[in-house]
C-alpha positions as semicolon CSV with decimal commas, in nm:
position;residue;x (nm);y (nm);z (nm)
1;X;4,165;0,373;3,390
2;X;4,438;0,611;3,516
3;X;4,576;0,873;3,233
4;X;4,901;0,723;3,204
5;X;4,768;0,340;3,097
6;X;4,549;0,540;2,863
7;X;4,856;0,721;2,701
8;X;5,021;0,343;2,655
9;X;4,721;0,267;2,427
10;X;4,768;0,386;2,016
11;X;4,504;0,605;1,886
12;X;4,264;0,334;1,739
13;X;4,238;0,183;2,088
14;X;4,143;0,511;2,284
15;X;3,882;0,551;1,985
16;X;3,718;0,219;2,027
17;X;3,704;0,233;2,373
18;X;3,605;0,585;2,405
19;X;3,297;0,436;2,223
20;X;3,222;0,182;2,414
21;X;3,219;0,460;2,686
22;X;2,947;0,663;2,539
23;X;2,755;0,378;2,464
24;X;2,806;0,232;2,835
25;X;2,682;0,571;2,922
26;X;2,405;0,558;2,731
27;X;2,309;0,253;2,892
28;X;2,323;0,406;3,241
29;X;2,132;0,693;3,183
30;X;1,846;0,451;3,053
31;X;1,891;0,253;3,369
32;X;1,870;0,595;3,557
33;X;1,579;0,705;3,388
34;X;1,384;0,342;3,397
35;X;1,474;0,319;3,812
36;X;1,704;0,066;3,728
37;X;2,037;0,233;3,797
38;X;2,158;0,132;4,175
39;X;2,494;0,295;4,160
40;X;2,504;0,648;4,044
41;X;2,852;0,676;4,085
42;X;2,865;0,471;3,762
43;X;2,733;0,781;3,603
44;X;3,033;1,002;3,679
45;X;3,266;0,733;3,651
46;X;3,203;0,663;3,260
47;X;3,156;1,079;3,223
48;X;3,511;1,123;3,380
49;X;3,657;0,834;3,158
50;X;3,491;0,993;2,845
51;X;3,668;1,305;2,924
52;X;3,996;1,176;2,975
53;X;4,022;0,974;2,640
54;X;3,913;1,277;2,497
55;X;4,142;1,530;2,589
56;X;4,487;1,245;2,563
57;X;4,323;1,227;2,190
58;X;4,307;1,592;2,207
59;X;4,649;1,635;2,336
60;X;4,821;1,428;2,061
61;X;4,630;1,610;1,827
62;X;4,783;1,910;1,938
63;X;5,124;1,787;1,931
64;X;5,099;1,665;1,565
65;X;5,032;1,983;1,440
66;X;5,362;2,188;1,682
67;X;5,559;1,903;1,502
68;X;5,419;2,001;1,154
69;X;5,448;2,353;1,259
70;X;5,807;2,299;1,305
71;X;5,905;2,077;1,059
């Protein structure tokens, strides 16, 4: 998911599906671990995507509190 779709989504969204992240990722270090895992790729894929719902939450975060800073 590209940045700019994840900006589109409201707060709640990015939080729900920044947990299904980490718990995909969970899952694919298990299947890494365990032999399992054919696509390692998968591994920096959900890592990436972690990261980026992070720092959009972390971003509006930051703008919430120039706005109160102003205001």
């Amino acid at each position: 998911m590209k940045p700019a779709e994840i900006r589109k989504l409201s707060d709640q969204e990015i939080e729900a599906r920044l947990a299904e992240a980490r718990e995909e990722l969970m899952h694919l270090r298990f299947q890494k671990v365990s032999g399992e895992l054919t696509d390692i790729t998968a591994l920096r894929r959900t890592r990436r995507l972690i990261a980026r719902y992070l720092t959009i939450l972390r971003e509006r975060e930051l703008a919430a509190l120039a706005e109160e800073g102003e205001a």
